[in-house]
C-alpha positions as CSV (number, residue, x, y, z in Angstrom):
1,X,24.8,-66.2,-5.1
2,X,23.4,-64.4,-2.3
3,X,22.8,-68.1,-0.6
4,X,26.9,-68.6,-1.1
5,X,27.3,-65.1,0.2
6,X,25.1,-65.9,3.4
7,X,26.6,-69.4,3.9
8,X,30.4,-67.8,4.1
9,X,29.5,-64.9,6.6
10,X,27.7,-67.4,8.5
11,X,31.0,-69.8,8.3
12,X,33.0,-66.7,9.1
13,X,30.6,-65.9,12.3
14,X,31.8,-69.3,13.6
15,X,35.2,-69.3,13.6
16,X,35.1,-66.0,14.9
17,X,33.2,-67.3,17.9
18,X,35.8,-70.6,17.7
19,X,38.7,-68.1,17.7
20,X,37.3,-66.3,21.0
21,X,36.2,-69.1,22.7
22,X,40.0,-70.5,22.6
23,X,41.2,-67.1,23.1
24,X,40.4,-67.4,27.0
25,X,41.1,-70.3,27.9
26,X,44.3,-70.0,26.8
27,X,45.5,-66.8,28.4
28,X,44.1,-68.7,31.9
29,X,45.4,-72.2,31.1
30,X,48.3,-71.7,34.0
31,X,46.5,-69.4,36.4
32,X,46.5,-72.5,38.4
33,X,49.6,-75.2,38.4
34,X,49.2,-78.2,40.2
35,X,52.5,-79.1,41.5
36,X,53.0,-83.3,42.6
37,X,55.4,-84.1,45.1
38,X,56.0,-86.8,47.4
39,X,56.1,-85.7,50.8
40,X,58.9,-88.2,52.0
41,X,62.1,-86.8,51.3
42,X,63.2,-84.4,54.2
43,X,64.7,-81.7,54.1
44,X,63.4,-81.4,50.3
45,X,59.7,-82.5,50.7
46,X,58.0,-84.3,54.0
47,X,55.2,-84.2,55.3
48,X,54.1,-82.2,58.6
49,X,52.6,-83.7,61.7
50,X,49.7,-81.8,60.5
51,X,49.6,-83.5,57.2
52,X,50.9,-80.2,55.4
53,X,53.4,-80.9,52.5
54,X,56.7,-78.8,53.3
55,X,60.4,-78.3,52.7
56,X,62.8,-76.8,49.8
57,X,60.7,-78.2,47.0
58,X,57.3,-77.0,47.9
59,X,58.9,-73.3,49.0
60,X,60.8,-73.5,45.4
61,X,57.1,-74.4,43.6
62,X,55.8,-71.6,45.5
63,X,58.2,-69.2,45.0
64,X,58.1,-70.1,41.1
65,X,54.0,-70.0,40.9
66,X,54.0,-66.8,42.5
67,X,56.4,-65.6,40.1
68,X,54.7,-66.8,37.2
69,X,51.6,-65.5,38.8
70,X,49.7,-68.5,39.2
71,X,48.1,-70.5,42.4
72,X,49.7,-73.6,43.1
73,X,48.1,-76.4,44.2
74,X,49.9,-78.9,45.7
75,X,48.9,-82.6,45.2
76,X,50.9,-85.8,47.1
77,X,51.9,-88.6,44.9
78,X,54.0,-91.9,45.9
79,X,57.3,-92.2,44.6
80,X,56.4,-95.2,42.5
81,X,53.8,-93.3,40.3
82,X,54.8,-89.8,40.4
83,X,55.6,-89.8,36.4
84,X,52.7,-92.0,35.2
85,X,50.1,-89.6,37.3
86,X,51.8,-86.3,35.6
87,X,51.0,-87.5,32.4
88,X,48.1,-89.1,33.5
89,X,47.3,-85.4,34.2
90,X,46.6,-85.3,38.0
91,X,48.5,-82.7,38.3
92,X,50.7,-80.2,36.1
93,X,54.7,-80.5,37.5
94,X,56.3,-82.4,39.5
95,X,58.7,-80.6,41.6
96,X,59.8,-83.6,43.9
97,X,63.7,-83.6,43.7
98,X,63.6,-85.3,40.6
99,X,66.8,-85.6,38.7
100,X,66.6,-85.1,34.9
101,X,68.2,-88.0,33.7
102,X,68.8,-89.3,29.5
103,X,65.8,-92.2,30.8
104,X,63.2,-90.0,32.2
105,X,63.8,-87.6,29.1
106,X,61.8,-90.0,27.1
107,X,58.9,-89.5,29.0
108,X,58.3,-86.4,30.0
109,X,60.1,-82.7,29.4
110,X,61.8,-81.1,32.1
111,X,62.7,-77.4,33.3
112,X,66.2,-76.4,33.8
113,X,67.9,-77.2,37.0
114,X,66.9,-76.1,40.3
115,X,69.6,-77.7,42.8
116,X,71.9,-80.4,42.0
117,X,73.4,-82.7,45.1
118,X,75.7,-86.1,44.9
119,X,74.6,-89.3,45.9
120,X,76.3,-91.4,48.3
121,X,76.6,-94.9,50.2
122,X,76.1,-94.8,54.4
123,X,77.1,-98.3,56.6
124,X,77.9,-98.6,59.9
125,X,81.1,-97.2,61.4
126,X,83.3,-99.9,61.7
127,X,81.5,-101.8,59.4
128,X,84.1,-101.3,56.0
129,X,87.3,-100.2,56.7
130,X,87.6,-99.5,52.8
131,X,85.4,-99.0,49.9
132,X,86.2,-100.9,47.3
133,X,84.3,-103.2,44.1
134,X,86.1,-106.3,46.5
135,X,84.4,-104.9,49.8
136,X,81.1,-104.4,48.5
137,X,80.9,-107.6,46.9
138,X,77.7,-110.0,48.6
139,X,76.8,-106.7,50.7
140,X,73.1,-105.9,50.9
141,X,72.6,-102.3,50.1
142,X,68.8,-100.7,50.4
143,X,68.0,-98.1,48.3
144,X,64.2,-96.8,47.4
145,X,62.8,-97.5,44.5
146,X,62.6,-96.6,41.4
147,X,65.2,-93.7,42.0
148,X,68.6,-93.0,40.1
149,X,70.8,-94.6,43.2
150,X,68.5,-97.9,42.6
151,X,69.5,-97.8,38.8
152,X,73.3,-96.9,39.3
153,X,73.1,-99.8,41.9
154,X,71.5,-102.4,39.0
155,X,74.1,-101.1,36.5
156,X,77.5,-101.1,38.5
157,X,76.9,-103.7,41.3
158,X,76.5,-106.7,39.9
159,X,77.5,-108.4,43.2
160,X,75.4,-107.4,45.8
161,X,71.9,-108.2,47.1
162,X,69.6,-105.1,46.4
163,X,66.7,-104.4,48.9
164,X,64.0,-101.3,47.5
165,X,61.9,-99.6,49.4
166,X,58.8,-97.2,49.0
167,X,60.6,-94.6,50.8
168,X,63.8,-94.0,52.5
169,X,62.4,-94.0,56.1
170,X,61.9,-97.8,55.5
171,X,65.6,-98.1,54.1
172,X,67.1,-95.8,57.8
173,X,64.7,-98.6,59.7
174,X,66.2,-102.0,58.0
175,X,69.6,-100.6,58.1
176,X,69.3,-99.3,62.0
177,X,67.9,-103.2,62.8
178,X,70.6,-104.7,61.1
179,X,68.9,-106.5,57.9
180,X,71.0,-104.0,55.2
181,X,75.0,-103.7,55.6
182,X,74.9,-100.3,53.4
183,X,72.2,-97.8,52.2
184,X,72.5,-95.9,48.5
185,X,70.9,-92.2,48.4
186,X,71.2,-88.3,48.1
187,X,73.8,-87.2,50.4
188,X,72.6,-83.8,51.5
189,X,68.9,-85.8,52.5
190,X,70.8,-88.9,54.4
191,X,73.1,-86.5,56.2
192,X,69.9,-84.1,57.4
193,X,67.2,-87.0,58.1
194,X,69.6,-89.5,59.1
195,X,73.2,-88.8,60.2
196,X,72.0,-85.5,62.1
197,X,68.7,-86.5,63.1
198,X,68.1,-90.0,63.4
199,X,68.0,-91.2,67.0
200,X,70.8,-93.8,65.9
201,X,72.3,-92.1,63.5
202,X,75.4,-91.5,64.7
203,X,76.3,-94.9,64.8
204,X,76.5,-94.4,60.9
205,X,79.0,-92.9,58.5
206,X,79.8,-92.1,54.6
207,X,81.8,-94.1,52.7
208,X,83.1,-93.7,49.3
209,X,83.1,-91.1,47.0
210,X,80.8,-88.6,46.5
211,X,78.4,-90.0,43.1
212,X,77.6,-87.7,40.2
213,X,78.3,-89.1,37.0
214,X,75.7,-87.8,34.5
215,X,74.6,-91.1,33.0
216,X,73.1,-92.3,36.1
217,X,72.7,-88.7,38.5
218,X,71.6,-86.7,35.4
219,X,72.5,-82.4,35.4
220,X,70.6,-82.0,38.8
221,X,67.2,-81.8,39.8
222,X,65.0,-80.3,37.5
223,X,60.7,-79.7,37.5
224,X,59.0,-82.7,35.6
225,X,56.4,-81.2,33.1
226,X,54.2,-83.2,30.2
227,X,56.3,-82.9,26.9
228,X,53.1,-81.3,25.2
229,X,53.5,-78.5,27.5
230,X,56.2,-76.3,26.3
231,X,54.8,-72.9,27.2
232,X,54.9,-74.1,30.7
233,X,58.3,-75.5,30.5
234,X,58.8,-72.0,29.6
235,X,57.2,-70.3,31.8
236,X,59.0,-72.1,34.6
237,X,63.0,-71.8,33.2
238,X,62.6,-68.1,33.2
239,X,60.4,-68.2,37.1
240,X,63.9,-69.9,37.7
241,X,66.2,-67.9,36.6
242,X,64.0,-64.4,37.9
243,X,63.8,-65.9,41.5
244,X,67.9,-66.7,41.1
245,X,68.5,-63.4,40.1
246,X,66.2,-61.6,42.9
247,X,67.5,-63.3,45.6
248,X,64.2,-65.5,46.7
249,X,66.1,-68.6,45.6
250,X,69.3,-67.9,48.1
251,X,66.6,-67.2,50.9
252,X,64.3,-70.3,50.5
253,X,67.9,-72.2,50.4
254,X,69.4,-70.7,53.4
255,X,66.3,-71.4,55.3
256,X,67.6,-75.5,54.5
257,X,71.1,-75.4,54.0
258,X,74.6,-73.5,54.7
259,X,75.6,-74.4,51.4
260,X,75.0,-73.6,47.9
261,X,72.7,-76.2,47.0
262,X,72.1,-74.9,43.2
263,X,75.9,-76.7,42.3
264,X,77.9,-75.6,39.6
């Protein structure tokens, strides 16, 4: 008897010491978030001449780490790979102007929305003097890869040549020199990089109507987190919603945009 007696305070002992030992490292599992991001999509993410990450996102991702009282760490991740590296777990969140969208859903868990912007097609003035299904038809359009504007483009467009590219500087070059008629991406990042500041990009224009239907453009752009990560999810919807309501968010967006960038 006293052997069984021993045996379960001995048993009890352990999971006592179990108990603790998960005890920390749970209340300190998010004093550090590693936050991905590419690093190529002015004025939301680019990267310095110094080789600093900047822009909208990585000012949001701070602003929402210091609210959640955590360091960030910020990591830069290609386009291409910034989903299989999250839940390769390289890092913790993307925050990378990625759009929540029905497909990515299945992959990983997202945050509510922090901005939401329409898409929209750029050619050369002069080039189209409509846009129509008929006037797009044999066109080649560039578009980077992997995005929601290349899969709208593969759905809906049947008829024209598609060119992707690793980043959207490569799409402004080939569409400057000539060897795309039109280019596919987020309108508020075309009009800043390239219609504004692009040495030839006045030669360009808009054309068509502005894209957001929610099959292909998704509810806006929301922070990418591994599905088995809820209390972060968490932790980052009400970070969103306290730097909304203090009046950080309007800040960092004024600093980018004379516009409410957050959409309806």
């Amino acid at each position: 008897m006293k052997k069984l007696i021993l045996l379960a305070m001995v048993l009890l002992m352990v999971v006592g010491l179990v108990a603790c030992g998960d005890s920390k490292p749970k209340a300190e599992k998010w004093a550090t978030v590693r936050i991905g991001t590419e690093g190529a999509y002015p004025p939301f993410n680019y990267t310095t001449k110094d080789g600093k990450l900047a822009g909208f996102d990585v000012d949001i991702a701070e602003a929402l780490c210091k609210e959640m009282g955590a360091k960030m760490v910020l990591v830069a991740q290609d386009w291409d790979g910034i989903i299989p590296a999250l839940n390769a777990k390289k890092y913790d969140a993307i925050i990378a102007s990625m759009s929540i969208t029905p497909e990515r859903q299945k992959k990983i868990a997202f945050s509510g929305k922090y901005y939401q912007t329409p898409a929209r097609f750029i050619v050369k003035k002069g080039a189209m003097a409509s846009f129509s299904d008929e006037a797009m038809e044999g066109k080649t359009v560039g578009v980077q890869r992997a995005t929601i504007h290349d899969k709208y483009l593969t759905d809906n467009y049947k008829s024209v040549k598609i060119k992707r590219y690793g980043t959207l500087d490569e799409v402004y070059l080939d569409l400057v020199a000539g060897r795309l008629d039109m280019l596919l991406a987020d309108s508020v990042v075309t009009d800043d990089a390239f219609l504004k500041k692009h040495a030839k990009g006045k030669d360009f224009q808009f054309i068509g109507p502005l894209l957001t239907d929610v099959k292909w453009f998704g509810v806006g752009a929301g922070i990418g987190i591994r599905k088995e990560d809820k209390d972060l999810v968490e932790k980052f919807n009400k970070a969103i919603l306290a730097i909304r309501a203090n009046g950080t968010y309007k800040k960092i967006q004024d600093k980018y945009f004379d516009f409410d960038v957050y959409g309806k």
